[in-house]
C-alpha positions in Angstrom: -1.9 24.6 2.2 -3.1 22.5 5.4 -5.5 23.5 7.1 -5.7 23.5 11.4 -8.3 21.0 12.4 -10.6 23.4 15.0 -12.4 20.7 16.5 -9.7 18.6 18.4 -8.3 19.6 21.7 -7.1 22.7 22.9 -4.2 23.9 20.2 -0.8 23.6 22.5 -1.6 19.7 23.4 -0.5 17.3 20.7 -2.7 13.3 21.1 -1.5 11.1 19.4 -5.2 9.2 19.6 -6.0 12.4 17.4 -3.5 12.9 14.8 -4.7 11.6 11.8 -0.9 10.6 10.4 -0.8 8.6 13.2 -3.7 7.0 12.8 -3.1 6.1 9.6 0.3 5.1 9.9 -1.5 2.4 13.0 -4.2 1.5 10.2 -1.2 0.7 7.8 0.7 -1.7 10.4 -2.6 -3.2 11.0 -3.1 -4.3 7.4 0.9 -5.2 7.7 0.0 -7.3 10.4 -3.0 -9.0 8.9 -1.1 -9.8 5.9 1.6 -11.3 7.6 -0.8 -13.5 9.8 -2.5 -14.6 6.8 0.6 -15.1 4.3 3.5 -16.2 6.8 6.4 -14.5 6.7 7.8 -15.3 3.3 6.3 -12.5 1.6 5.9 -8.7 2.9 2.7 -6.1 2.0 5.0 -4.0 -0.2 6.4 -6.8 -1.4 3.3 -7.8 -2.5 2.3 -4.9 -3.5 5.1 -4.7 -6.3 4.6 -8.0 -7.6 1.1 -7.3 -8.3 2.0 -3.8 -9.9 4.3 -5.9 -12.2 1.8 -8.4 -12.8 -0.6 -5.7 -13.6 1.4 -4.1 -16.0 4.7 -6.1 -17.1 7.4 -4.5 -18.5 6.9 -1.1 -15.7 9.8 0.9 -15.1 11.0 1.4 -11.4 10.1 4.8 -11.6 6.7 3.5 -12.7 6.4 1.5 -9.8 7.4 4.7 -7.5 4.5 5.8 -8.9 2.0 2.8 -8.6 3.3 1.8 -5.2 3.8 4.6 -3.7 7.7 3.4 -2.5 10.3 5.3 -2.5 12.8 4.9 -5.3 15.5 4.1 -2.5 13.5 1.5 -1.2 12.3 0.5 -3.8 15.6 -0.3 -5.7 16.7 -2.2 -2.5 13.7 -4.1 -2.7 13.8 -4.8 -6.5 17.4 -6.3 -6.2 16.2 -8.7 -3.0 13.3 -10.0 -5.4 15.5 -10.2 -8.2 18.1 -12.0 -6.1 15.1 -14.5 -5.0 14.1 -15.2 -8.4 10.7 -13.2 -8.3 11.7 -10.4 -10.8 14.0 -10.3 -13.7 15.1 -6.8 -14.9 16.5 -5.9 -18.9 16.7 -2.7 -20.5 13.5 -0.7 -21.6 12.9 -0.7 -25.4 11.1 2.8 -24.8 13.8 4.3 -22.7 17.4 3.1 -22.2 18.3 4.7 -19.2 15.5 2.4 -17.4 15.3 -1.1 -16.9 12.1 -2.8 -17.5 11.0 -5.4 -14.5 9.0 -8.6 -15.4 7.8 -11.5 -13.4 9.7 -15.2 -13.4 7.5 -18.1 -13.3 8.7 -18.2 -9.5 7.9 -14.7 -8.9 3.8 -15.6 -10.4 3.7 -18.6 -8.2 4.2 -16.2 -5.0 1.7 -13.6 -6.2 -1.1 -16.2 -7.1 -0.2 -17.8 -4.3 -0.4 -15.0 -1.5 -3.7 -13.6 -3.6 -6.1 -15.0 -1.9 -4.9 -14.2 1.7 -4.1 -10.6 0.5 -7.8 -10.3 0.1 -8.2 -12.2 3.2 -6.3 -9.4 4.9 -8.4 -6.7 3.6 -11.7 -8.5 4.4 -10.4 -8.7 7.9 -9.7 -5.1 7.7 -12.8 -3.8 6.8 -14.4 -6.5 8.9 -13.3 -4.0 12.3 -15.8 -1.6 10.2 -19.7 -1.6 10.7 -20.8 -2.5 7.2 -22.7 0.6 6.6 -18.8 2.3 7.0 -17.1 0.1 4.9 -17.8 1.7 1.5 -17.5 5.4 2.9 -13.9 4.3 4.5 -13.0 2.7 0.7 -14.1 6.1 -0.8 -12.0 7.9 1.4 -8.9 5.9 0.9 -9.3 5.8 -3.2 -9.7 9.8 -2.5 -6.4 10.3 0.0 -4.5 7.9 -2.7 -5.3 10.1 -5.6 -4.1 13.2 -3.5 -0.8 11.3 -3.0 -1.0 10.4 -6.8 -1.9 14.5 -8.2 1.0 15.6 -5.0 3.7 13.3 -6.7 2.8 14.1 -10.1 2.9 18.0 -9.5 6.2 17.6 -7.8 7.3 15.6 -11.1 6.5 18.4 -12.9 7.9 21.3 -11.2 11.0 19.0 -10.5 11.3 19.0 -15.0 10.5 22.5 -15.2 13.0 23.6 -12.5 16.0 21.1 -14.7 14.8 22.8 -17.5 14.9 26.4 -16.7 18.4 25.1 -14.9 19.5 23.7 -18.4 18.6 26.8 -20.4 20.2 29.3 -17.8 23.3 27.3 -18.4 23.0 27.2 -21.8 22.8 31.2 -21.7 25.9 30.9 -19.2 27.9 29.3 -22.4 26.8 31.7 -25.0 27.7 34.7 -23.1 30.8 32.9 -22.3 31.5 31.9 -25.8 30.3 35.4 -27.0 32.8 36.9 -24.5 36.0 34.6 -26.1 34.9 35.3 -29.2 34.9 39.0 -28.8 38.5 38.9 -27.2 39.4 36.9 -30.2 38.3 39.6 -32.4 39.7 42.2 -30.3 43.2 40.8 -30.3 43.4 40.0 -33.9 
């Protein structure tokens, strides 16, 4: 459960200066922003941000890259079709799981990543450049801890989200027994 903060202003009046979503959604369009700058606009941050996933690990999933990117799956599978469409990605059916399609780089789509690299770290250099170096490593550790939140958050919610189909799939399962049990006694009965 959240907690209130208790040292901000007085509790009716809402600042957008001190909400910390806000403030971190204004951090994430200035890393946009720097990106952009740096890269040009042929490549976005997310963008960028899957291809590396990919790179990292070919052969991911979508749902895999949910996970490592932190994109929704409906952006995400709008975005996998425009990369696929520009010849960055190529997609083929899992060997490990049918139902999934397993996303690789094209020799085009590795040329873009190596490519927009160097100005990706550019961008963060710039980023933590706004910091006073003795901040920089502290501000790091707090972002690796808020992205591991996000990543134990999402996994719980995969996991109640199974149990949930699960306990769904056995109470219909019970549904067809007693059903079946039920026409099988009338059967019986009427014979």
């Amino acid at each position: 459960m959240a907690r209130l903060m208790t040292d901000g202003p007085e509790p009716g009046l809402f600042r957008l200066a001190d909400s910390v979503s806000h403030l971190l959604h204004r951090a994430e369009q200035l890393a946009g922003d720097r990106f952009t700058q740096l890269v040009g606009e042929g490549i976005t941050l997310r963008q960028f941000a899957v291809l590396a996933a990919i790179s990292e690990t070919p052969g991911l999933s979508q749902s895999d890259l949910v996970r490592a990117t932190g994109i929704d799956r409906s952006t995400l599978a709008e975005m996998m079709s425009r990369l696929e469409r520009r010849g960055w990605v190529t997609r083929a059916a899992s060997a490990l799981d049918g139902r999934a399609h397993a996303v690789r780089l094209t020799t085009a789509g590795e040329d873009v990543l190596r490519a927009a690299t160097n100005h990706a770290r550019a961008a963060d250099a710039a980023i933590l450049d706004a910091l006073a170096r003795t901040k920089r490593k502290a501000f790091l550790g707090t972002l690796t801890k808020l992205s591991k939140v996000c990543d134990e958050t999402a996994a719980k919610a995969e996991r109640e989200a199974r149990r949930l189909a699960k306990r769904e799939a056995r109470k219909k399962d019970r549904k067809k027994s007693e059903l079946k049990g039920k026409r099988d006694s009338a059967r019986k009965h009427r014979a």
